[in-house]
C-alpha positions as CSV (number, residue, x, y, z in Angstrom):
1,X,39.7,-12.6,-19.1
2,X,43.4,-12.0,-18.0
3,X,44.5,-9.5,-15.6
4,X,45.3,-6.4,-18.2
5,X,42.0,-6.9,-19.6
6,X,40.1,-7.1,-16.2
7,X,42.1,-3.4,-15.2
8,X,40.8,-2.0,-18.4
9,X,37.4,-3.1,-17.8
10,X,37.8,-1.4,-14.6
11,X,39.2,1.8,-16.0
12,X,36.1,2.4,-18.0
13,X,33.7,1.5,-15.2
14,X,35.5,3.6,-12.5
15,X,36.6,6.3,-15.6
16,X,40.1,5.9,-14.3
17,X,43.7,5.2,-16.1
18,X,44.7,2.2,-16.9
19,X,47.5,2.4,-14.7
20,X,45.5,3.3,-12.4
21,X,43.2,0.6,-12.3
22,X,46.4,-1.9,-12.6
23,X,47.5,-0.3,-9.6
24,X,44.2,-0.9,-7.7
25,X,43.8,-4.8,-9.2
26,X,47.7,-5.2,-7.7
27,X,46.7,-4.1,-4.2
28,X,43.2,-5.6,-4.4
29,X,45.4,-8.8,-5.3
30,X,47.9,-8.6,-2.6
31,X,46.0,-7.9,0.2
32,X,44.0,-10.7,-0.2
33,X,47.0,-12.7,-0.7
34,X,48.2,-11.4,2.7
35,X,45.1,-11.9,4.9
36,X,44.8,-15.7,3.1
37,X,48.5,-16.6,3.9
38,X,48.0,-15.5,7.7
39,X,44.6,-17.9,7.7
40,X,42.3,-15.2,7.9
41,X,39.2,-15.7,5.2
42,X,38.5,-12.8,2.9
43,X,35.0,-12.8,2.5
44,X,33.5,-10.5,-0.9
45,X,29.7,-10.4,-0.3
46,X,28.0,-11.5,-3.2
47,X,30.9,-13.1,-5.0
48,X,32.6,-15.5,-2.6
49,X,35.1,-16.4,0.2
50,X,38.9,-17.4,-0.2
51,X,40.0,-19.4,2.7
52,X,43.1,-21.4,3.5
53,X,42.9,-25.0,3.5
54,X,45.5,-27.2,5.4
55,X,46.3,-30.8,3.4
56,X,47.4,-33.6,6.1
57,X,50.5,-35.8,4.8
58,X,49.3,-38.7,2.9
59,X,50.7,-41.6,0.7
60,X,50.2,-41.8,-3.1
61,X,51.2,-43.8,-6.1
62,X,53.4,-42.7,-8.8
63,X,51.5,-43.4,-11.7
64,X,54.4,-44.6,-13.9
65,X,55.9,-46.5,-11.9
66,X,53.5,-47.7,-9.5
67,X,55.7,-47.0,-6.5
68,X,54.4,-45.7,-3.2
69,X,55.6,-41.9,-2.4
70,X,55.3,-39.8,0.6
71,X,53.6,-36.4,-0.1
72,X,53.7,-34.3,2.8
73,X,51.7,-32.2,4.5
74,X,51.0,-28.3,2.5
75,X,48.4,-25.7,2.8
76,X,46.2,-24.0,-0.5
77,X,44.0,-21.9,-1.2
78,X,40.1,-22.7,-1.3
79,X,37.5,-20.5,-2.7
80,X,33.7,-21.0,-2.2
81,X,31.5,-19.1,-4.4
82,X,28.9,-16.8,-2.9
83,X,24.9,-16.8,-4.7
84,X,25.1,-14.1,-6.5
85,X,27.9,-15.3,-8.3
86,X,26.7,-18.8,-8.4
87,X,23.2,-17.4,-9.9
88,X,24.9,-15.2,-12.2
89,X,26.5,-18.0,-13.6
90,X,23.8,-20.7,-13.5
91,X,21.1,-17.8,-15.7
């Protein structure tokens, strides 16, 4: 399912536009964007918790050439599935 198909699935639940539902996806969207990228966890009871994960700086291998590369140190996104979510998937 992709995003315009999500807020139309939501405009017939809620028995709203479209639009309107798009609307409310995009703020849904970028508040939890917000609250992840200042390292707070956004927690939705019953479907899961999106935290943000720090990577240290660490050496790998270019596969093609085999050479040694330094990859430094990011942050990303991590996402931990709550049960109802889990059971909902594993029924």
């Amino acid at each position: 399912m992709k995003k315009p198909e999500l807020a139309a699935a939501i405009a017939l639940s809620a028995d709203v536009t479209k639009e309107k539902a798009g609307e409310i996806l995009n703020i849904i969207t970028d508040e939890i964007t917000n609250a992840v990228s200042q390292g707070d966890p956004v927690a939705l009871v019953g479907f899961g918790t999106f935290t943000r994960r720090e990577r240290s700086a660490r050496t790998g291998k270019n596969p093609q050439t085999g050479a040694s590369i330094n990859i430094p140190a990011s942050r990303s996104v991590g996402f931990k599935a709550g049960k109802a979510l889990k059971d909902a998937v594993n029924t």
